[in-house]
PDB file as gemmi writes it, atoms N, CA and C in Angstrom:
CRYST1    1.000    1.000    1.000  90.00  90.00  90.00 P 1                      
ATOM      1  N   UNK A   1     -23.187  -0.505  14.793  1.00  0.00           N  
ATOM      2  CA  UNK A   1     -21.799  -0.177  14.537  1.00  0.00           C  
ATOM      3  C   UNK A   1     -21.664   0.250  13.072  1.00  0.00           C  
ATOM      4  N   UNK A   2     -20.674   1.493  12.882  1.00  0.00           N  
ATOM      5  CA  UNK A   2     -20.820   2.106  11.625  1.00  0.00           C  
ATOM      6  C   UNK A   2     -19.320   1.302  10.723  1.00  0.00           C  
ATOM      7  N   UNK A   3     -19.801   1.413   9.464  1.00  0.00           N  
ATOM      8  CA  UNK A   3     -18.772   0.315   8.707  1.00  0.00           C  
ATOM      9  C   UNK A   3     -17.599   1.451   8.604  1.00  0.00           C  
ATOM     10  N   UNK A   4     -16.192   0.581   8.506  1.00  0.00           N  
ATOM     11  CA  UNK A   4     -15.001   1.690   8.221  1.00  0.00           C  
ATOM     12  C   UNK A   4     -14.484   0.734   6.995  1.00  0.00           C  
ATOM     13  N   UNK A   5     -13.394   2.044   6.049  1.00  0.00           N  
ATOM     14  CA  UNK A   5     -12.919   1.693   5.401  1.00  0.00           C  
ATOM     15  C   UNK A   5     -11.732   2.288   5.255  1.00  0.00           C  
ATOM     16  N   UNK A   6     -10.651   1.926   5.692  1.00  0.00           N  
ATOM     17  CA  UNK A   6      -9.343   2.615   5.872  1.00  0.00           C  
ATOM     18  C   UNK A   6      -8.519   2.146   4.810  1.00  0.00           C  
ATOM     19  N   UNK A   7      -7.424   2.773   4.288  1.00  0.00           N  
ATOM     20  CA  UNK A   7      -6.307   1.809   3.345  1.00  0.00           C  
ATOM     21  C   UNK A   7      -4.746   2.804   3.568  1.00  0.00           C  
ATOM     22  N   UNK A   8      -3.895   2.294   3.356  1.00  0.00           N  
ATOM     23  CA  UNK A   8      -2.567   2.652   3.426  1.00  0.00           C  
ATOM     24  C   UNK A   8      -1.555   2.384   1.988  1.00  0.00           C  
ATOM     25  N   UNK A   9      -1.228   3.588   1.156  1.00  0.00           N  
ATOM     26  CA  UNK A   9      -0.454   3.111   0.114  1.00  0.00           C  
ATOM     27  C   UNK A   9       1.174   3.029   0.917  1.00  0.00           C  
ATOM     28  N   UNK A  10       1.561   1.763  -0.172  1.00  0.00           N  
ATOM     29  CA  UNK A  10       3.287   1.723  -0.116  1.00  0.00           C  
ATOM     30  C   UNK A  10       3.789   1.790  -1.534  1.00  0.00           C  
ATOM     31  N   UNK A  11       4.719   2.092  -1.459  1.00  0.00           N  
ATOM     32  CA  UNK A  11       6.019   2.675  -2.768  1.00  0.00           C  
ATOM     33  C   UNK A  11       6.770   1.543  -2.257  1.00  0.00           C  
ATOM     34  N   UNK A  12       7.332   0.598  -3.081  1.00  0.00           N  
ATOM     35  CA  UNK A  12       8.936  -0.196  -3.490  1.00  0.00           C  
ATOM     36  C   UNK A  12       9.554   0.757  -3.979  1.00  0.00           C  
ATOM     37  N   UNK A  13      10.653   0.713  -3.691  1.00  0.00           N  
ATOM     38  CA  UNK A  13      11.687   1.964  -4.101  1.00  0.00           C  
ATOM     39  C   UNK A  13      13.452   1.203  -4.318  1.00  0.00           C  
ATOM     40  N   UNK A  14      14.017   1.670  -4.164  1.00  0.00           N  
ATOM     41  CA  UNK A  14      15.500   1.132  -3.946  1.00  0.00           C  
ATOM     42  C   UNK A  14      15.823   1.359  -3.031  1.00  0.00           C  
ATOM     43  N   UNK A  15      15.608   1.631  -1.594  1.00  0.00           N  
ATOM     44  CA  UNK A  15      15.296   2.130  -0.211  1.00  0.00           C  
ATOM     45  C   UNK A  15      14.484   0.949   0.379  1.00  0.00           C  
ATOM     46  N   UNK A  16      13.647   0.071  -0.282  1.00  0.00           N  
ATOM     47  CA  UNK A  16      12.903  -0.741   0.777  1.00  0.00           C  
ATOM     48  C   UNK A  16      11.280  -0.216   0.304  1.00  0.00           C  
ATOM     49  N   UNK A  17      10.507  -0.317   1.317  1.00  0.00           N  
ATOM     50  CA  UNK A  17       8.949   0.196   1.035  1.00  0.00           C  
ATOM     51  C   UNK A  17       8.998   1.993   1.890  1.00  0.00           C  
ATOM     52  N   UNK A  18       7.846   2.658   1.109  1.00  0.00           N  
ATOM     53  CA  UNK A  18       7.814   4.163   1.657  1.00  0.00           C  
ATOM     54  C   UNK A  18       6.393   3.947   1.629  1.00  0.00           C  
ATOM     55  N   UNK A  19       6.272   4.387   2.677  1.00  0.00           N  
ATOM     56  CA  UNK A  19       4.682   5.117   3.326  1.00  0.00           C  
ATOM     57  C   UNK A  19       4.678   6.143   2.464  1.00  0.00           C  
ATOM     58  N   UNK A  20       2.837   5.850   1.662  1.00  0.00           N  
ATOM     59  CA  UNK A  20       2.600   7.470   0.862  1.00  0.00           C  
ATOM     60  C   UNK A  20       0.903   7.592   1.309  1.00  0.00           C  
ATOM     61  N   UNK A  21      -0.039   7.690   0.870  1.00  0.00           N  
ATOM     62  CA  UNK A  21      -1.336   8.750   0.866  1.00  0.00           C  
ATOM     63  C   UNK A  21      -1.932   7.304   1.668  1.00  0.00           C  
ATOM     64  N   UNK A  22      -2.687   7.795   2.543  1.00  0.00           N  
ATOM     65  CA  UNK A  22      -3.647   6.806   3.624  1.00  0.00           C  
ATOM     66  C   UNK A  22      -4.945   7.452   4.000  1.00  0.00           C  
ATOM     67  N   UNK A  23      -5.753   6.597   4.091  1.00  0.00           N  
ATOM     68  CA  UNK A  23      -7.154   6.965   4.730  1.00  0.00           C  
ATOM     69  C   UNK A  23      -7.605   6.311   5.526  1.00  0.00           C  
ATOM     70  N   UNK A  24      -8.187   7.139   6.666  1.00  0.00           N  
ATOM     71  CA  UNK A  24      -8.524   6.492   7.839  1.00  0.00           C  
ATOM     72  C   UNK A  24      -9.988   7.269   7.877  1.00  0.00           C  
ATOM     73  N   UNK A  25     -10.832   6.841   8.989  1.00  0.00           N  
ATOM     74  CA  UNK A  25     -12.436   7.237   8.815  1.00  0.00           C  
ATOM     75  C   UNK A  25     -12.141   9.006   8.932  1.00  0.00           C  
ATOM     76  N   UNK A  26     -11.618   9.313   9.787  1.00  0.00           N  
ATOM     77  CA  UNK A  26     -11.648  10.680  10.132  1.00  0.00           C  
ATOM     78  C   UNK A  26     -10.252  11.366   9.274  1.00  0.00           C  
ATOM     79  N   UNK A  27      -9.800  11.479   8.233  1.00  0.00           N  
ATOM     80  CA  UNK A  27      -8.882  12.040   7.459  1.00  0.00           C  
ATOM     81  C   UNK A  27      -7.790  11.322   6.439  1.00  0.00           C  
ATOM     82  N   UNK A  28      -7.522  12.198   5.526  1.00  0.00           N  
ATOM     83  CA  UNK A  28      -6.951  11.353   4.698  1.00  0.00           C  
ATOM     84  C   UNK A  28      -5.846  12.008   4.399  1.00  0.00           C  
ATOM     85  N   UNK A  29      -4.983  11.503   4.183  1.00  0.00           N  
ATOM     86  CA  UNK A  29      -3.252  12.639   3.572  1.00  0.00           C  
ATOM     87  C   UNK A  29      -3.079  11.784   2.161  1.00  0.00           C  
ATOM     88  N   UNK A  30      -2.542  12.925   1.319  1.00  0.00           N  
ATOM     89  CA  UNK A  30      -2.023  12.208   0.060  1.00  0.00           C  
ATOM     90  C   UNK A  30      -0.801  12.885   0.148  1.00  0.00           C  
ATOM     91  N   UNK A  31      -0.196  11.950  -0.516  1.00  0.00           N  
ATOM     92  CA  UNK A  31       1.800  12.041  -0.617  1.00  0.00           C  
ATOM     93  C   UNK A  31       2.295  11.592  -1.992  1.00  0.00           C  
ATOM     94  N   UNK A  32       2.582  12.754  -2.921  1.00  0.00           N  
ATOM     95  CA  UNK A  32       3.093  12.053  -4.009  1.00  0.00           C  
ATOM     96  C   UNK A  32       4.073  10.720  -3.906  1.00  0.00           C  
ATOM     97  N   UNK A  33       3.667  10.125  -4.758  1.00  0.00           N  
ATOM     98  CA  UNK A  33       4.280   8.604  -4.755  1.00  0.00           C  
ATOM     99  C   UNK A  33       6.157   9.336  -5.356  1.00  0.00           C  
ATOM    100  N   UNK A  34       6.938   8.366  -4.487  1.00  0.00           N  
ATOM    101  CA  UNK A  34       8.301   9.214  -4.778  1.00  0.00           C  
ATOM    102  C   UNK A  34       8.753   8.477  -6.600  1.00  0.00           C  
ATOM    103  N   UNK A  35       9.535   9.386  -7.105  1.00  0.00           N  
ATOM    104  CA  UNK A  35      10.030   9.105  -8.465  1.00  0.00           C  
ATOM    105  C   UNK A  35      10.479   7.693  -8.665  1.00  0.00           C  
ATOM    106  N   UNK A  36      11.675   7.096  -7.679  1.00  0.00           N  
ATOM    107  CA  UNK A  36      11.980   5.907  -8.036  1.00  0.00           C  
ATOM    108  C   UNK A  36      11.248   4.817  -7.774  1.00  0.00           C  
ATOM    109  N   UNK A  37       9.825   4.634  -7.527  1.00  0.00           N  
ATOM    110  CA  UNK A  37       9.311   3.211  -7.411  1.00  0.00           C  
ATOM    111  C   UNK A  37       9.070   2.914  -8.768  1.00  0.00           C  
ATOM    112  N   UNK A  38       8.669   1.585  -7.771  1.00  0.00           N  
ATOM    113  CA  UNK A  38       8.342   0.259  -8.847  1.00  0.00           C  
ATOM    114  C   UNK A  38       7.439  -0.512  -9.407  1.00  0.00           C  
ATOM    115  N   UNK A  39       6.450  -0.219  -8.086  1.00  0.00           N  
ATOM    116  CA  UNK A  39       5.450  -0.785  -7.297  1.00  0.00           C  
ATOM    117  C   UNK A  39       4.622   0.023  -6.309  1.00  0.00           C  
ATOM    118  N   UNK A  40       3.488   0.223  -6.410  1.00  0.00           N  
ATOM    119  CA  UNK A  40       2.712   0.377  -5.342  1.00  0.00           C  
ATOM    120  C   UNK A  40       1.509  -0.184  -5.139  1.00  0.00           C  
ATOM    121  N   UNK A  41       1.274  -0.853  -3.807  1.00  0.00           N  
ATOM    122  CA  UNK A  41       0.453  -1.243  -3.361  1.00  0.00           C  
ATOM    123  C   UNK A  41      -0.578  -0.752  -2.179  1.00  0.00           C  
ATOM    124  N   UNK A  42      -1.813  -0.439  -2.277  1.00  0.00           N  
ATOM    125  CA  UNK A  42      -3.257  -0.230  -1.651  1.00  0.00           C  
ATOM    126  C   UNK A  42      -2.746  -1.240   0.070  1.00  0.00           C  
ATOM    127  N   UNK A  43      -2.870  -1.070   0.937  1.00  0.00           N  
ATOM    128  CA  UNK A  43      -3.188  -2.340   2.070  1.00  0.00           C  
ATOM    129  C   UNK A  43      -4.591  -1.710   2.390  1.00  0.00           C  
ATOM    130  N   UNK A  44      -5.376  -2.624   2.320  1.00  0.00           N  
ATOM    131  CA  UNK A  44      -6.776  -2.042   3.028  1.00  0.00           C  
ATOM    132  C   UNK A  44      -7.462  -2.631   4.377  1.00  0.00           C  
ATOM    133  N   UNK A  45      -8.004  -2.001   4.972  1.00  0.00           N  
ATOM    134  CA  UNK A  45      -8.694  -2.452   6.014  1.00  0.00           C  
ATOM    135  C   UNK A  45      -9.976  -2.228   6.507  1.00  0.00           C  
ATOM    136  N   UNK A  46     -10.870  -3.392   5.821  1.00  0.00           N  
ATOM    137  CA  UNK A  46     -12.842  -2.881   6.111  1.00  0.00           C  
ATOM    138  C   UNK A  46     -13.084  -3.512   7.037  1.00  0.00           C  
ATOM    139  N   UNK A  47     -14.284  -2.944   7.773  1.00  0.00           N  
ATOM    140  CA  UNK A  47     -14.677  -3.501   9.141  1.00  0.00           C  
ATOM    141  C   UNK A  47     -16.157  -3.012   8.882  1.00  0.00           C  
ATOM    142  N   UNK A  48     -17.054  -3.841   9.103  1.00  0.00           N  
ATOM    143  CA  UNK A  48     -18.400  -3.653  10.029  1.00  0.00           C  
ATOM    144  C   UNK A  48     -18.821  -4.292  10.869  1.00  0.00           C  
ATOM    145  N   UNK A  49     -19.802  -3.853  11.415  1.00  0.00           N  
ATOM    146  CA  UNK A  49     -20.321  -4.874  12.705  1.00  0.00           C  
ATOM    147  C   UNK A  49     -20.530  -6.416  12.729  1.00  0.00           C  
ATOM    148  N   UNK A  50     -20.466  -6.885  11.442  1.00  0.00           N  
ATOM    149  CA  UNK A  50     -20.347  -7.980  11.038  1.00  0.00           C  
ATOM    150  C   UNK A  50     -19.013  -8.893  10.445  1.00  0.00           C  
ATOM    151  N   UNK A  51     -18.582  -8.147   9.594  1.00  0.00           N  
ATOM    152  CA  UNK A  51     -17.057  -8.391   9.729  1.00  0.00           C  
ATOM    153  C   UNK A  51     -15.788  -8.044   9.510  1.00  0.00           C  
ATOM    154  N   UNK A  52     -14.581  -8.565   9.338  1.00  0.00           N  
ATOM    155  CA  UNK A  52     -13.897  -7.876   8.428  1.00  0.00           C  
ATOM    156  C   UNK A  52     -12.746  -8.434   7.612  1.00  0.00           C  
ATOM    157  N   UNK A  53     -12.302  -7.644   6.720  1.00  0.00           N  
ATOM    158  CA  UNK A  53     -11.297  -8.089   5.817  1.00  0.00           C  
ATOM    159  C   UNK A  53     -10.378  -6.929   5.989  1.00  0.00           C  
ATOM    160  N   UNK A  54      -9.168  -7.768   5.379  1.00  0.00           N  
ATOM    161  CA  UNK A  54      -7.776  -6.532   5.052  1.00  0.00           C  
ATOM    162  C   UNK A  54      -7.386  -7.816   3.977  1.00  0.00           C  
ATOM    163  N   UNK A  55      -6.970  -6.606   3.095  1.00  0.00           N  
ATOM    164  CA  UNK A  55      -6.499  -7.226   1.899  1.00  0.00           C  
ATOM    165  C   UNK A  55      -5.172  -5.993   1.574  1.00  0.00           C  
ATOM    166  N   UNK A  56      -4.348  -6.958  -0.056  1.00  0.00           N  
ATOM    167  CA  UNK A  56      -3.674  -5.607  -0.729  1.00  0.00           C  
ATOM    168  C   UNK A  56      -4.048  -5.550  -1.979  1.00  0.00           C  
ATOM    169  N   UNK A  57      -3.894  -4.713  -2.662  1.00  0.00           N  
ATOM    170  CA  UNK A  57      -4.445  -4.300  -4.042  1.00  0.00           C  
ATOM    171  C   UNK A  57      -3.375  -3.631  -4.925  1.00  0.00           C  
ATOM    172  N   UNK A  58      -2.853  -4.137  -5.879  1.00  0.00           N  
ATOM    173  CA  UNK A  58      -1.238  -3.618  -6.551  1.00  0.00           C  
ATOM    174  C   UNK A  58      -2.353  -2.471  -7.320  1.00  0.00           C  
ATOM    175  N   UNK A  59      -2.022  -1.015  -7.055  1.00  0.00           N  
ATOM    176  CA  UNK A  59      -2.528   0.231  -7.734  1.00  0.00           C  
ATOM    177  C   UNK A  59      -1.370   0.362  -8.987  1.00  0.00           C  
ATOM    178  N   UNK A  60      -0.411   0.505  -9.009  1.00  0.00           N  
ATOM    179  CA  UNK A  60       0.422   1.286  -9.934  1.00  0.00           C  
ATOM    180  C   UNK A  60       2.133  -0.161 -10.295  1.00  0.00           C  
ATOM    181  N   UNK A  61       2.334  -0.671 -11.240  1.00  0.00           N  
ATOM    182  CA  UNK A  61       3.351  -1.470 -11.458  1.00  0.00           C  
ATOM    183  C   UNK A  61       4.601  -0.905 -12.748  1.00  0.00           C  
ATOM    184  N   UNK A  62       5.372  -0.990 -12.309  1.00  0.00           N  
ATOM    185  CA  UNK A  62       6.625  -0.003 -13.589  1.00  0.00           C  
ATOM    186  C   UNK A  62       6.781  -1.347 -14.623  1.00  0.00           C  
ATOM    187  N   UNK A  63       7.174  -1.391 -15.734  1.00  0.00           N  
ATOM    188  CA  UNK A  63       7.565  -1.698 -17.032  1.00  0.00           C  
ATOM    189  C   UNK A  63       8.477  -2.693 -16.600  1.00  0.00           C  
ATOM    190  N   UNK A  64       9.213  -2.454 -15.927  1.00  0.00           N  
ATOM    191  CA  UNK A  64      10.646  -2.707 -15.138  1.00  0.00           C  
ATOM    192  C   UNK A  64      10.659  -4.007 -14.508  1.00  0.00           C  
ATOM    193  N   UNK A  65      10.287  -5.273 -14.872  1.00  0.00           N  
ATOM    194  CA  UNK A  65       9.607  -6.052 -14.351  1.00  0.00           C  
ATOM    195  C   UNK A  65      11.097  -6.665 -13.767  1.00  0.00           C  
ATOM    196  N   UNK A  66      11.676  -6.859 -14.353  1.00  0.00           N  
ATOM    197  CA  UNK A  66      13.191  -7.473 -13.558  1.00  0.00           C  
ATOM    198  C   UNK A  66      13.463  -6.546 -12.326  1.00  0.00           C  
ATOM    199  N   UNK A  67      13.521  -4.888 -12.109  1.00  0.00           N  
ATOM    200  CA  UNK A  67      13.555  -4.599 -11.038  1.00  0.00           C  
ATOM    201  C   UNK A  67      12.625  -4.768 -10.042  1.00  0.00           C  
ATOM    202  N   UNK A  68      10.916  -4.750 -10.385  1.00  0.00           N  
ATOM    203  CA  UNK A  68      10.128  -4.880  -9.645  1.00  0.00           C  
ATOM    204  C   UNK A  68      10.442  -6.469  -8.792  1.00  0.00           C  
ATOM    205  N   UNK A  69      10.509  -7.260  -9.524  1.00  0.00           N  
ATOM    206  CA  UNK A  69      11.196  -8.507  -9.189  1.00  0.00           C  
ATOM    207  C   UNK A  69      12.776  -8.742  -7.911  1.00  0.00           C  
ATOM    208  N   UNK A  70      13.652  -8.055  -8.431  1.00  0.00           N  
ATOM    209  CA  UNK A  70      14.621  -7.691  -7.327  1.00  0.00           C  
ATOM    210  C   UNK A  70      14.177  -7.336  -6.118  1.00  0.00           C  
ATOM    211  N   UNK A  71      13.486  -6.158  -6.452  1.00  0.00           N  
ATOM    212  CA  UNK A  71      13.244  -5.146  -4.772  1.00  0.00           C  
ATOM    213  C   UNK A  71      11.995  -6.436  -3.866  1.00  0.00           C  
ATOM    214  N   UNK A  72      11.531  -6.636  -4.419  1.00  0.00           N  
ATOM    215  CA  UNK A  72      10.090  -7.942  -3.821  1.00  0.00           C  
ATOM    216  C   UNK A  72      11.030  -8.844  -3.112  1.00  0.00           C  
ATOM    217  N   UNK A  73      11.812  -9.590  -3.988  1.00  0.00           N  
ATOM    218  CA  UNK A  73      13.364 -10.568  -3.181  1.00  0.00           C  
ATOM    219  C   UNK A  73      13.733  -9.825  -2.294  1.00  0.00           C  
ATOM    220  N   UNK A  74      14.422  -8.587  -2.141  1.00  0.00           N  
ATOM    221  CA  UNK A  74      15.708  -7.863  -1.174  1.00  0.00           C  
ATOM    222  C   UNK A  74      14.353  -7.756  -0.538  1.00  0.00           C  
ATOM    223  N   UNK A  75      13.036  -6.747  -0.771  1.00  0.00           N  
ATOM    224  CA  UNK A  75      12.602  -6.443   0.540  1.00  0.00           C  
ATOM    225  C   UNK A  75      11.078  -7.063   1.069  1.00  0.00           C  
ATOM    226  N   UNK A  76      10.389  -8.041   0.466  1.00  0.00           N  
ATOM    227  CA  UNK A  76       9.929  -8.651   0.807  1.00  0.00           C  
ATOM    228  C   UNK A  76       8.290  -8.202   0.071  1.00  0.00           C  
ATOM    229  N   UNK A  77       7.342  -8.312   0.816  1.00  0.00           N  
ATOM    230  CA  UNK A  77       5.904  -7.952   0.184  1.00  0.00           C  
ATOM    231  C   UNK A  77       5.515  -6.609   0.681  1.00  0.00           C  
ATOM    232  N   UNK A  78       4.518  -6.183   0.519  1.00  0.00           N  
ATOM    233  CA  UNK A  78       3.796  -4.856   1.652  1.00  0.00           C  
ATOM    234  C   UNK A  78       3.544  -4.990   2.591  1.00  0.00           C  
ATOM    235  N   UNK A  79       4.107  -3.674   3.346  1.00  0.00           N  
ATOM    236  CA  UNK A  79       3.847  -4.092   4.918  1.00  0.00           C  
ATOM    237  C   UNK A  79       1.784  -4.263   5.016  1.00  0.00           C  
ATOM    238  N   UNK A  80       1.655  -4.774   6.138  1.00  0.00           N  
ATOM    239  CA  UNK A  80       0.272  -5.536   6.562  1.00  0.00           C  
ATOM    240  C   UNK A  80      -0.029  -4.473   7.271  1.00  0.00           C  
ATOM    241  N   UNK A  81       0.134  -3.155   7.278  1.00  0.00           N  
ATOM    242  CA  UNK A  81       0.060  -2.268   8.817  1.00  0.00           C  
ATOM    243  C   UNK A  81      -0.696  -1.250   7.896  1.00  0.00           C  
ATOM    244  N   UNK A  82      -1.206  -0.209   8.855  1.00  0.00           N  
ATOM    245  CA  UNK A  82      -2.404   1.109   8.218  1.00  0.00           C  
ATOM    246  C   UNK A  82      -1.021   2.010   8.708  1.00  0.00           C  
TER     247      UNK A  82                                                      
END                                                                             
């Protein structure tokens, strides 16, 4: 069995979380990250025949730490999904 390594970025925004650039074994899309976040976070998902993990990985954090703080309260963590 061949190992995969997929991941899914999210944007915090003032909107909630936004789906941006993802990779899956067979293709990848990138999506500029939109202007108003706050936060973005990596969700990843590795697999080999042996085992696997999903984790998240904070890529990009704004200055803004009181808003980053708000939007986390109103909308919670990163979604867990590819």
């Amino acid at each position: 069995m061949s190992a995969s390594y997929e991941w899914t970025e999210w944007h915090l925004t003032p909107d909630g979380w936004i789906r941006g650039s993802e990779k899956t074994d067979f293709d990848r899309t990138i999506v500029d990250p939109p202007g108003q976040r706050v936060l973005t976070v990596r969700f990843i998902d590795e697999n080999s025949g042996y085992s696997a993990h999903q984790s998240h990985r904070e890529e990009w954090r704004s200055s803004d730490e009181a808003a980053v703080q708000a939007f986390l309260e109103r909308f919670g963590p990163a979604p867990a999904a590819l």
